[in-house]
N, C-alpha and C positions, 0 to 999 in steps of 0.2 A: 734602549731595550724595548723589544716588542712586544705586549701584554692582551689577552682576550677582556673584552670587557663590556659588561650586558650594557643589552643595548638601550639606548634611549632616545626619544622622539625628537625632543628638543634641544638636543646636545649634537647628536649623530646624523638627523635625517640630510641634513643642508652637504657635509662634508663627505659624507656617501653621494651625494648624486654629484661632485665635483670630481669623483673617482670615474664616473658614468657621466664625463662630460661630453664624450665623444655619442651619445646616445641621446639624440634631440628630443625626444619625446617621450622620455623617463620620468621626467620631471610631472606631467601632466598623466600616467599611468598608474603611478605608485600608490595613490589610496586603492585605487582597482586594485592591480594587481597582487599589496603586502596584506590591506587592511580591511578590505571588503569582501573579500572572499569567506566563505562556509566555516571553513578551519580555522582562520585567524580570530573569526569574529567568537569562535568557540574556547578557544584553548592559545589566544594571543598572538601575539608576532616577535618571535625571538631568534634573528640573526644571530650570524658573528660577526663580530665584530674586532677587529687589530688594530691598536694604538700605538704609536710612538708618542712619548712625550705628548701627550694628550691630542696629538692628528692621528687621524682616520687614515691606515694603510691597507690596510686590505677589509672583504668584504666576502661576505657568503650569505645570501638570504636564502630563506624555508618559505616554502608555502605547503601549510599541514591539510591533509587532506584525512578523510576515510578511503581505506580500502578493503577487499577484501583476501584476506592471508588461508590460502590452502579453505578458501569457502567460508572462513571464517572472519566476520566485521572486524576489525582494530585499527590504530591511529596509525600513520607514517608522514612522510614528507618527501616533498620533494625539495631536493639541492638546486638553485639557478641563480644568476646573477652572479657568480664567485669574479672577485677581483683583488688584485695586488698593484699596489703604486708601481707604476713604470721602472721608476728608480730603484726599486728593492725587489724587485725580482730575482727568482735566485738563490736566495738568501734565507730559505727553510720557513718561508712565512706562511706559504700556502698548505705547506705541511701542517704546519702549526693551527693553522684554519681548520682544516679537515678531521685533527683529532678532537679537536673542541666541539666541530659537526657531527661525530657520530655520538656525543653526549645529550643531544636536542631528541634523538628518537630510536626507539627499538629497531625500526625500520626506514631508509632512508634509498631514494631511486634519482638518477640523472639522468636527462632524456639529450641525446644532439651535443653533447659535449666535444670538445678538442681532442686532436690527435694527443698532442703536449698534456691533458687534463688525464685522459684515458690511462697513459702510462702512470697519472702518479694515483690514481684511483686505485689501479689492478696492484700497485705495491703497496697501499693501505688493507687490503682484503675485502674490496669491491671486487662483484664477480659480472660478467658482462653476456649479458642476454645477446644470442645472435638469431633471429628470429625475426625481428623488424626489418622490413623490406618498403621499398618506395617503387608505387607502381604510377605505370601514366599511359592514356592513348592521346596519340599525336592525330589530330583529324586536318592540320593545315600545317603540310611541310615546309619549312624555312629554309634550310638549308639541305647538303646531300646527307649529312649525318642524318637528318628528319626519316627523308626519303629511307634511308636504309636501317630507321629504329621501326619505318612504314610497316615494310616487308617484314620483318622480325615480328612486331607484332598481328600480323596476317596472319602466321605461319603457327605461334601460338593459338593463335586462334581456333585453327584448324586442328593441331592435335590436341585440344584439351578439349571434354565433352563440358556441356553448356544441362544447365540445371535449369528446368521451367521457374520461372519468376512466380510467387505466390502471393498473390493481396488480391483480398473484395474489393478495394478503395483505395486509390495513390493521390494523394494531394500534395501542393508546394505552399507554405505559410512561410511568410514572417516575422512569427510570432509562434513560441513554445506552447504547445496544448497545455490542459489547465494541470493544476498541479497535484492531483486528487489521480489524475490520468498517467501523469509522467510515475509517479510514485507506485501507483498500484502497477504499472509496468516493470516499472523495477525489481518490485517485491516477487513479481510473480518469474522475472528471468536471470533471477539474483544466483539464484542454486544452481546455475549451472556453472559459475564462473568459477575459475580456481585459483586466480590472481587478477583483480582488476581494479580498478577505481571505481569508488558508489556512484554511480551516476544518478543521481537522485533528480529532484525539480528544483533542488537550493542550488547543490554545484552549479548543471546547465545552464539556471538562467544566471547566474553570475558570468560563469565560465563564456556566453554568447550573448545570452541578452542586455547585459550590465556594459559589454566591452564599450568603455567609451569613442572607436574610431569603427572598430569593423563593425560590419553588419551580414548578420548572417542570414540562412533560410532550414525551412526545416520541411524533411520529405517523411509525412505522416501515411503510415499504411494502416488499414484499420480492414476489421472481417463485415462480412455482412449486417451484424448485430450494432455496426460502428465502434465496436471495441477495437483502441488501441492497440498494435501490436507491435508497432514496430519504429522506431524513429533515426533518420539521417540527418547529419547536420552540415552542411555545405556552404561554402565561400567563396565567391566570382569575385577575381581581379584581372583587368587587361584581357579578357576573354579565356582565363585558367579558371578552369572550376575543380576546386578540390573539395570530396570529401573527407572531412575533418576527425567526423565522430560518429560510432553507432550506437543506439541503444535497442534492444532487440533479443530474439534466443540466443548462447552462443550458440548451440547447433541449429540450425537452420539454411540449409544453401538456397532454397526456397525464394527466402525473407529477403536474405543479403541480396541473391540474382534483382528481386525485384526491387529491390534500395538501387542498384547500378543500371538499371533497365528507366529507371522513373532519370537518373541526373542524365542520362544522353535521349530521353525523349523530351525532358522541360529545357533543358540547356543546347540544343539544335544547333548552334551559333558558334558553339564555344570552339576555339583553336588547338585546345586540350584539355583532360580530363587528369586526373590524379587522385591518389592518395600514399598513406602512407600506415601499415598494419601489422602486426604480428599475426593475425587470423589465417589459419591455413584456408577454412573454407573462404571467406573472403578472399582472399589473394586467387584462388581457384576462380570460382565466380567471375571475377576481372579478369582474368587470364582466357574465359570461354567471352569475354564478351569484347575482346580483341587489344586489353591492354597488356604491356612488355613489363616484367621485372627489371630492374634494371641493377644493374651491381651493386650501385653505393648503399651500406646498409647504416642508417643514425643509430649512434651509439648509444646504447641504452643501459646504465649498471644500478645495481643494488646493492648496496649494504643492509646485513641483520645483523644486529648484535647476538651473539651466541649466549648472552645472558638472559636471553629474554622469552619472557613465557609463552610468546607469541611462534617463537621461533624453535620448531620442534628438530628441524635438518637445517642445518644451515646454509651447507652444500647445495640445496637442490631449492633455494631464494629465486632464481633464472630461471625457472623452469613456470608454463603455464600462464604466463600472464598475456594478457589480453590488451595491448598495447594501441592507440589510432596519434592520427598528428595531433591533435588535440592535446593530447595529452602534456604535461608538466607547460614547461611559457613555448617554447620553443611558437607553436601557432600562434600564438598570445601576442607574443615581440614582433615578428613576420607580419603580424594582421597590423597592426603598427605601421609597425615602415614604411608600407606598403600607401597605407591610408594616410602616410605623412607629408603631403602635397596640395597644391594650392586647389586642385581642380576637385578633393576628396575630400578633404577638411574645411573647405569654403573662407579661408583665411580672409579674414578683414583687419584694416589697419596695420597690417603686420603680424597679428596674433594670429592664432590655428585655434577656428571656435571647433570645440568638441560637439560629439556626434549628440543629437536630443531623445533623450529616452523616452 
């Protein structure tokens, strides 16, 4: 018989990451990722966890964040990691996961989930933000597909009007402005948002500067007076440079033009540009500055508990949130993978030394 059962460090850690055997470098992420974070370090780290006969069948880890609900601060979580033993697949476990998940938080969001995950969400009473869109400019054609996403995004180009870029000052650091800066930024472009994640100076530099493989950069816009105003966070692999994350007004096409005017004048080199957003004006902004929307859109759902005082409509959970790739692991894991090789991780001996803080 299959049983939920809290979780435990020294019981569970070892026989969860043999579920996640197929994932090499889980093993060396997991304080990052469960225990180090903003949220965990606040209010814990409380999985699910599925037992047969005292082994570890299945899996769902949290990572609790602050967001903010219709402009209003409160706790949620994000859903990632979920796993079922190969062998019991099937067999109502994941179901059984899920109802045990939505007892972790009022509010609960998955970012990049499965086709197969999606259907059994939308029958629990997860409702699915369609909004997030993945854009990219192709500047070195590979193939004729290239060639012909070229012209596509030319053609964009051309019918969307382009918004002057606005900053006193563009720099590239890497290294997050101090923390008195990032925060009082926050505070001051916090009221506009109507569904997003805090992006404070604790998330950030966990969320980027803590990652122990990637390495990121950050495109700091600042006015005359050198007041912060605006922050991008960006990720070069293999000549991809993706913007990951913004912090900034949300109305601004100004701001954002000039956050996408600074990554194709510092990164000159690069083979392609990306990102990945829910921001109309943003997705606008790249679309005048010659990138293509492209179909595939990452699945993104939310669960509210109708119980919860946080949660005035339930119905309208999908609506307004201010989504970037950053966001839940989905970059998190990728920036991983990526960085899981001899030439990035500087492997000695056999071992994969981690990146030095």
């Amino acid at each position: 018989m299959v049983d939920i059962k809290p979780y435990e460090e020294h019981r569970h850690r070892e026989q969860v990451l043999n579920l996640f055997s197929d994932v090499a470098f889980k093993r060396d992420i997991w304080d990052y990722q469960f225990l180090d974070n903003p949220g965990a370090r606040a209010r814990g780290f409380a999985p699910v966890v599925a037992e047969e006969e005292g082994s570890v069948v299945g899996f769902n880890a949290v990572v609790p964040v602050s967001i903010l609900w219709e402009g209003r601060p409160t706790s949620a979580m994000w859903s990632c990691d979920f796993k079922v033993n190969q062998g019991l697949r099937g067999k109502g476990i994941g179901r059984l996961i899920k109802v045990e998940l939505a007892q972790r938080s009022p509010i609960l969001m998955s970012f990049g989930i499965s086709p197969v995950a999606a259907i059994v969400l939308e029958r629990m009473g997860w409702q699915a933000n369609n909004e997030v869109h993945f854009l990219r400019r192709i500047r070195e054609p590979r193939s004729f597909r290239d060639w012909a996403l070229m012209v596509f995004q030319f053609g964009t180009k051309l019918i969307t009007r382009r918004t002057p870029p606005m900053a006193d000052s563009i720099s590239v650091t890497k290294q997050l402005p101090a923390k008195d800066e990032i925060d009082a930024l926050w505070n001051s472009i916090a009221k506009g948002y109507d569904k997003a994640v805090v992006r404070n100076w604790s998330y950030l530099d966990w969320r980027y500067q803590q990652h122990p493989f990637a390495s990121y950069q950050f495109i700091e816009l600042r006015d005359r007076g050198r007041t912060l105003k605006a922050l991008g966070v960006v990720r070069e692999y293999g000549r991809q440079v993706r913007l990951v994350d913004y912090l900034g007004p949300a109305k601004s096409k100004g701001i954002k033009a000039a956050v996408i005017e600074a990554i194709l004048s510092n990164w000159p080199g690069a083979s392609s540009y990306s990102a990945m957003t829910s921001d109309l004006e943003l997705k606008q902004v790249m679309k005048a500055a010659g990138f293509y929307q492209g179909r595939e859109q990452p699945r993104f759902f939310v669960w509210a508990s109708p119980e919860s005082e946080s949660v005035t409509e339930t119905q309208q959970c999908i609506q307004g949130w201010f989504i970037m790739g950053g966001d839940s692991d989905g970059e998190l894991l990728q920036s991983a993978r990526e960085n899981w090789n001899e030439k990035d991780t500087n492997k000695e001996g056999g071992e994969c030394r981690l990146k030095t803080l």
